[in-house]
Each structure stands twice: as C-alpha cells, then as structure tokens.
C-alpha positions as CSV (number, residue, x, y, z in Angstrom):
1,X,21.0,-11.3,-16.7
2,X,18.1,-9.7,-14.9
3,X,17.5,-11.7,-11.3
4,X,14.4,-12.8,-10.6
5,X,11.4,-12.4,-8.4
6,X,8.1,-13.4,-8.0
7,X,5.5,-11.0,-7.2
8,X,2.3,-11.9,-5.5
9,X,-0.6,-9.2,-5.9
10,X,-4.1,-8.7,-5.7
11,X,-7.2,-6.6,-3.8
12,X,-7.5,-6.9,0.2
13,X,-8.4,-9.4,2.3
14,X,-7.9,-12.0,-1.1
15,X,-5.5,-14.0,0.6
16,X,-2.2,-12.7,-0.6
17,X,-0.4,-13.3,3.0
18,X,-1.2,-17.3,3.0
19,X,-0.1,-18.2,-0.4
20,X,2.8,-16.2,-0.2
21,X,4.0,-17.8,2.6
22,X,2.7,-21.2,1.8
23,X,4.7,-20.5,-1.9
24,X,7.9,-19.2,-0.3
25,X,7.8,-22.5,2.0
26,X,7.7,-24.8,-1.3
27,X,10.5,-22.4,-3.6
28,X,13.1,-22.1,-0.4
29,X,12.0,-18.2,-0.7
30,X,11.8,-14.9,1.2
31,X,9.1,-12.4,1.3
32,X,9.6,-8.8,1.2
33,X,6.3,-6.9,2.5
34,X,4.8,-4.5,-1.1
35,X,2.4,-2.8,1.4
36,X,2.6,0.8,2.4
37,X,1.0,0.2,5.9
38,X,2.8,-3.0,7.2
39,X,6.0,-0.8,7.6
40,X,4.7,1.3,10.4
41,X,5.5,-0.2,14.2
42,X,2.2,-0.5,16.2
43,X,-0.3,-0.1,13.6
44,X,-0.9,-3.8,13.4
45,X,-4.4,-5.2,14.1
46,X,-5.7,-2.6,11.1
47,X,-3.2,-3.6,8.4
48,X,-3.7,-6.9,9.0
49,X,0.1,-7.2,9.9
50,X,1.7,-10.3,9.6
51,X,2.0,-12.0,12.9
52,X,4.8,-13.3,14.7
53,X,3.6,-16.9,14.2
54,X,3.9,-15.9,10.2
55,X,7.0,-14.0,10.4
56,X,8.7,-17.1,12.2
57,X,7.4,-19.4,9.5
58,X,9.4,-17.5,6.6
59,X,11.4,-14.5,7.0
60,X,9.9,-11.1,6.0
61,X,11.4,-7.8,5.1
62,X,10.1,-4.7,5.3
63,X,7.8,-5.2,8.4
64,X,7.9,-2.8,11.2
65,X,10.8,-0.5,9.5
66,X,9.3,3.0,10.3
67,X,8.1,5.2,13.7
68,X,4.9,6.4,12.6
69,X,6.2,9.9,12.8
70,X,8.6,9.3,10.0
71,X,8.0,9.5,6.1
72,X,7.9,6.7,3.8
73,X,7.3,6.2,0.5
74,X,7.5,4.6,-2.8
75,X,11.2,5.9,-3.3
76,X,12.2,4.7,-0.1
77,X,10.1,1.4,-0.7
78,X,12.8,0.2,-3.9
79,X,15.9,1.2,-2.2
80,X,15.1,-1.1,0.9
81,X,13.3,-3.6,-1.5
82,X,16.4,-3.9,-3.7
83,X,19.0,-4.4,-1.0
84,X,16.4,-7.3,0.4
85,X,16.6,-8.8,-2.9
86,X,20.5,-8.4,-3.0
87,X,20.6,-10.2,0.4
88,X,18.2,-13.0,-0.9
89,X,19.4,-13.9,-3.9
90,X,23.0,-13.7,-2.3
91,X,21.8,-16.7,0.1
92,X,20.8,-18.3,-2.4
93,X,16.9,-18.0,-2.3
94,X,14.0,-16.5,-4.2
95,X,12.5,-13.2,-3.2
96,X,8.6,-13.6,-3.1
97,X,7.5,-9.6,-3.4
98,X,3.7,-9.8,-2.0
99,X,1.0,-7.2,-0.8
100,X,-0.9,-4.8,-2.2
101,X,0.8,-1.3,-2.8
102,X,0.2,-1.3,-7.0
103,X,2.9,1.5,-7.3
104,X,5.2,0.1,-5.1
105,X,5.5,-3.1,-6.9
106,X,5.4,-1.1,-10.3
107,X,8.7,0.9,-9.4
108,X,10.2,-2.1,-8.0
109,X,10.1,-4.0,-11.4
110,X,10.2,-1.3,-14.1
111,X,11.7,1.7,-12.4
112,X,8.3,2.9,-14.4
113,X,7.3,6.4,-12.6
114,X,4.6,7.6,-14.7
115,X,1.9,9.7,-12.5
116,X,-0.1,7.2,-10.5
117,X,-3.5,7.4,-10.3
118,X,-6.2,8.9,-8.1
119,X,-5.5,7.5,-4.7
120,X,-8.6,7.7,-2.1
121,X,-7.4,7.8,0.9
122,X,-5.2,11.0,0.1
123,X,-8.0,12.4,-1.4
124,X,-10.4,11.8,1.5
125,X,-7.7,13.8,3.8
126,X,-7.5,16.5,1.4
127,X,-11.0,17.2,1.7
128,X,-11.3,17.4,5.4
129,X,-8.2,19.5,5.2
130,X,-10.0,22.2,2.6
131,X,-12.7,21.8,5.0
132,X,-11.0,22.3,8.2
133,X,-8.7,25.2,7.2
134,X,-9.0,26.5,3.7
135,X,-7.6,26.0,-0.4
136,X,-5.3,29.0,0.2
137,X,-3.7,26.5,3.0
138,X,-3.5,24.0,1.0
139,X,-1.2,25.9,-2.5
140,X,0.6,27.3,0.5
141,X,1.8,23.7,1.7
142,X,2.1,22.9,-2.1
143,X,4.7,25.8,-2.4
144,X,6.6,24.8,0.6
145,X,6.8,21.2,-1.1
146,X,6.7,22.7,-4.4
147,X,7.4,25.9,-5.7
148,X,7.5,25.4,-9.2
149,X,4.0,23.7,-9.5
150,X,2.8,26.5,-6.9
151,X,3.5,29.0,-9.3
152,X,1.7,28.2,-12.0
153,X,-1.0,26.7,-10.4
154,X,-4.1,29.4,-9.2
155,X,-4.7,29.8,-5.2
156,X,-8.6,28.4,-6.6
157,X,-7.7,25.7,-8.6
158,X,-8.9,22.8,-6.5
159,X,-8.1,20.0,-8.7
160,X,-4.5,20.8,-10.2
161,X,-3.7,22.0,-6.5
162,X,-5.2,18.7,-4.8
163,X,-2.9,16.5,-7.8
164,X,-0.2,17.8,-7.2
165,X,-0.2,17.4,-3.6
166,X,-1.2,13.5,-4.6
167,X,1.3,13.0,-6.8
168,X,4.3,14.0,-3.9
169,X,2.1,12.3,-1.6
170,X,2.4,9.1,-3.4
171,X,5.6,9.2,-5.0
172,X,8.0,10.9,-2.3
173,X,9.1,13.8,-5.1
174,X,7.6,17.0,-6.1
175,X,4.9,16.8,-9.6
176,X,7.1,19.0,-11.4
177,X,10.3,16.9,-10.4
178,X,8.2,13.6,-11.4
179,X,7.1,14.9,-14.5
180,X,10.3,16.2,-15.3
181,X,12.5,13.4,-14.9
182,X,10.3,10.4,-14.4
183,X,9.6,8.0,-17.2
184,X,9.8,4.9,-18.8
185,X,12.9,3.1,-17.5
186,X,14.5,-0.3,-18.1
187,X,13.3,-3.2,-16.6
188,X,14.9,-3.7,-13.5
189,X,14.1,-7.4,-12.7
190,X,12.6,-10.3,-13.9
191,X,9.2,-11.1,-12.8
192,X,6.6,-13.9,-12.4
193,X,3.5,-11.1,-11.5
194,X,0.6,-13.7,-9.8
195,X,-2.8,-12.2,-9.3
196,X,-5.0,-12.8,-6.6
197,X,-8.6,-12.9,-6.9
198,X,-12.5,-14.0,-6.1
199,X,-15.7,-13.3,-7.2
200,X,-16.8,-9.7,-6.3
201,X,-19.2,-10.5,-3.8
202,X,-17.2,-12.9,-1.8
203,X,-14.3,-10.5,-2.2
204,X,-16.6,-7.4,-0.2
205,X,-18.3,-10.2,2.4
206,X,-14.6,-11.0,3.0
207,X,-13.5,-7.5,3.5
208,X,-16.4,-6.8,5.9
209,X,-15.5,-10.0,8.4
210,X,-11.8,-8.9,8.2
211,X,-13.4,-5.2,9.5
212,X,-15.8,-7.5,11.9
213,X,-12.5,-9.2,13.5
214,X,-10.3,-6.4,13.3
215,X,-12.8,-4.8,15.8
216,X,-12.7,-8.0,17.9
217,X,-9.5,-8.1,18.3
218,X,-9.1,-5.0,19.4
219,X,-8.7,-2.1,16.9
220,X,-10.4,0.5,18.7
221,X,-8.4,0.1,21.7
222,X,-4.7,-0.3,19.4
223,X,-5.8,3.4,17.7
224,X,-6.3,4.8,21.5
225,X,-3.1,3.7,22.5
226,X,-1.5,5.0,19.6
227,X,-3.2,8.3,19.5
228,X,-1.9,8.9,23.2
229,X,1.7,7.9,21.9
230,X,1.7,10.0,18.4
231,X,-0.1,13.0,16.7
232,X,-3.1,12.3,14.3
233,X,-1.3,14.4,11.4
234,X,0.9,10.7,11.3
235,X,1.1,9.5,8.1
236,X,-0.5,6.0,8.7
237,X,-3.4,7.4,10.4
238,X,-4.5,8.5,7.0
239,X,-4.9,4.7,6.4
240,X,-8.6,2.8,6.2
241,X,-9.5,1.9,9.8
242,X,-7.4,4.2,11.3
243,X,-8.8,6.9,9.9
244,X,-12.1,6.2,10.7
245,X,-11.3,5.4,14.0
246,X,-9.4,8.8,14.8
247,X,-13.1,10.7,13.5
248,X,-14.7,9.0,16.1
249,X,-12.8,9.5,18.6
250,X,-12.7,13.3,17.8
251,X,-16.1,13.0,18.3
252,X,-16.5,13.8,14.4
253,X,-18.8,10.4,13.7
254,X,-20.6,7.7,16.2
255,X,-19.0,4.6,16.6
256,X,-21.0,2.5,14.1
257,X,-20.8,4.8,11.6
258,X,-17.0,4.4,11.5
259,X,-17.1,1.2,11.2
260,X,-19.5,1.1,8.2
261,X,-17.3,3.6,6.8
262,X,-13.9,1.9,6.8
263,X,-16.0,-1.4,5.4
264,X,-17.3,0.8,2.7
265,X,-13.7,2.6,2.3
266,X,-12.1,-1.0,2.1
267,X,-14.1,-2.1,-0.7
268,X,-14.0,0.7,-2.5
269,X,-10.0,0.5,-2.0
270,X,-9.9,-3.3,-3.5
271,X,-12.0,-1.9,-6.1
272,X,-9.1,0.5,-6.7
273,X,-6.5,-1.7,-6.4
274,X,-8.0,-4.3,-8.7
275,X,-8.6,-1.4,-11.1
276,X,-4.5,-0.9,-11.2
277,X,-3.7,-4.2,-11.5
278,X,-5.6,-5.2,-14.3
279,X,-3.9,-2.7,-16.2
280,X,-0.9,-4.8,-16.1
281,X,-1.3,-7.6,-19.2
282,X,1.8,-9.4,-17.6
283,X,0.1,-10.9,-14.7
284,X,-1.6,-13.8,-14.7
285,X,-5.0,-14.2,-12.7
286,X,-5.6,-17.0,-10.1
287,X,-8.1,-17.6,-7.4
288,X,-6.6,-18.0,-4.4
289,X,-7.3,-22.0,-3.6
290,X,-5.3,-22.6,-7.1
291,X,-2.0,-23.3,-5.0
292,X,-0.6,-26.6,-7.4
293,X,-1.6,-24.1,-10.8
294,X,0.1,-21.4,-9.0
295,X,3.1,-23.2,-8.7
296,X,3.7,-24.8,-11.7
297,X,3.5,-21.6,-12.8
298,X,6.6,-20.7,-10.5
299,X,8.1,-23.8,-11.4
300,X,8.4,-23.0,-14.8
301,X,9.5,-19.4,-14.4
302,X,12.5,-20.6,-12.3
C-alpha cells in the first residue's frame, strides 16, 4: 500500500506557509519544505524563509540543507524528501509536503520526469550570459555538461542550445540522459494535492507588499552580506530578489528599478507557477481562508 502525504501547493505569497502549519498542527503532521530556495543557508528574508518562531511550531525538513556554493536539485530534492517521509511516517505522523517548486512536488509523487517547462529565471540568466560572453560560450558549457546534445546541436542554435542547458538546469541530469531514460513511472505515494489560491489581483497586490517588506526588513543589506561571503555565479542568486539585487549592486540598474523588477518578476513567476499547477486535474482548488473545507478534505483522505 502506497503511504500517504498531503501536498500543499499554490503561486507565491498565497499563503501556503500558514495553512500548512496551521494543518500539520490539527493532523499531528510534519512539513517537508517543496521549495527550491528555502534550502539555501542565509538566503532568508528573499525566500520568505520560514522563521524560527514557525519552525519551532512544527518541525520542518529540508530548510537550510545547502551552502550556497553547492548544487541542488530536483533529483537531490526526492532522495532527502523520501527519507523525511520514511522518518515521519515511522513516528507515526503525516508528512505535509508544502511550497511552491511544481517539479519538485511532481517527481516526488509520480517519479514523472517528462521535460519541464520554460522556467524564467534560468532563462533570464541565460540571456545576460549570451550577452555578457557569447552563444559559442554557452554550446561550450553545454558540451562540458553534455556532449551528446552538444553534438548535434549547431554553435547558433539559440533555442535548442538555451533548452538544453534548462532542462539540466532544472532537473540535475543532462537533456539527452532525461530524454533517454525519463518517463512515466509508477506512482510513488499517495496524495491529497491542495491548491492554494486568490483572485488575480489580490494575488499581484500581495506579491508587491511581500517585495515592500522584504525591503524593510532588510533584503538589500542580507544580499550585501552574502555577496561579500560567496560569488554571484551561486546558484540561488539566480533567484527573484536576489537577482535583482546583485544588478544593482553591480551598478547594472538603479535601485528602484530593481525593485520594480523583482515585483514584476514575482508575478510573472506565480503566473508560471499557477500555469503548472493547473495542469494537474488531481488537485483540488481552495482559497486560502477555507481552513475547516480544507480539512475535511484531509479528514476524509486519511
């Protein structure tokens, strides 16, 4: 018999982090972290980390795993997912998967590897990368990754050269590997797939005042600080916020044009993300505020 989990997804800024918690309070649950840049140590006012307060409240997993100079990804996401669900289940609770990472959660439940889709953060850092150096740099990194795909994709094919890099980007494997070996797979769990959401505009005025009190509380000052401990090239300055951030700082944008950009890049990432999820007919949609709903919903799963 399959075990199983409840997942807890949706856009950013919806609200994912309170119910979750509020919901693992009421089902004697755990909650392992589905979001690609809660697992990086320091970079915590711009993901919206979990706090302390939170983390006391009900136990997380997969929070502050990685030094920003190491690699993660969607691979090394299920194998530290699973044994969190192993160790939950063995104590006898109910492992409450919640964030925002659409692949991640995807791979986690279905082993289900087909090529993700566009992602726009990658594809913003490809662009400044063709415009800082060259394509020819860029089939050159893909044939250090990737020799196969390097070789039968032209020097000056930008797009085939720019998806492949995504797709290894993403999934931690090379394209021709993925598309290779990766496919549909058994279902590895058993899950309850909640969806998180609000009206459009209240979802982008929420984004905005998350960007608003990010910046308050000190976001600018947390991207210094790391800067002067790691190099830019980091994988989770590629993120929303940070990446912004890092521009400015190079002296690449002023100041309030970075912060209009990672509002604008956050919406435009919910958009995305709501995009992925509704391709999923297996999860079932609920505002936020619909806590009692939610969980006779659970209730009944269980």
């Amino acid at each position: 018999m399959l075990r199983k989990i409840v997942i807890i997804c949706g856009p950013t800024a919806v609200g994912k982090t309170g119910v979750g918690i509020t919901l693992a309070k009421e089902f004697n649950g755990e909650i392992i972290s589905a979001d690609s840049q809660q697992v990086w140590r320091g970079f915590d006012i711009g993901t919206a980390k979990v706090n302390l307060t939170e983390r006391s409240a009900i136990k997380h997993h997969l929070v502050d795993i990685c030094e920003p100079a190491e690699h993660f990804d969607a691979e090394h996401f299920v194998e530290l997912a699973d044994r969190a669900i192993d160790d939950i289940v063995g104590r006898g609770k109910i492992p409450f998967v919640v964030g925002g990472t659409g692949m991640y959660m995807r791979m986690l439940e279905k082993g289900l590897c087909d090529a993700p889709p566009q992602d726009e953060e990658f594809r913003a850092v490809f662009e400044d990368e063709v415009a800082n150096s060259s394509l020819l740099d860029q089939h050159e990194k893909l044939r250090a990754i990737d020799p196969e795909s390097a070789a039968a994709i032209h020097p000056n094919d930008r797009t085939r050269i720019e998806r492949a890099l995504e797709i290894h980007y993403l999934t931690g494997v090379p394209a021709s590997e993925f598309r290779e070996t990766h496919g549909f797979a058994e279902k590895r769990y058993d899950a309850l797939k909640v969806g998180l959401n609000i009206g459009r505009a209240d979802l982008y005025q929420r984004i905005n005042d998350r960007v608003d009190m990010m910046v308050e509380e000190g976001l600018l000052k947390e991207v210094r600080t790391l800067l002067a401990k790691y190099d830019f090239d980091c994988q989770p300055f590629k993120a929303v916020g940070y990446r912004e951030l890092v521009a400015y700082i190079n002296g690449e944008m002023d100041y309030d044009e970075a912060i209009e950009l990672t509002k604008r890049n956050s919406r435009r990432y919910a958009k995305r993300q709501l995009t992925w999820f509704r391709g999923d007919p297996e999860i079932k949609w609920f505002e936020p505020h619909a806590l009692s709903e939610i969980a006779e919903n659970i209730r009944n799963f269980l």
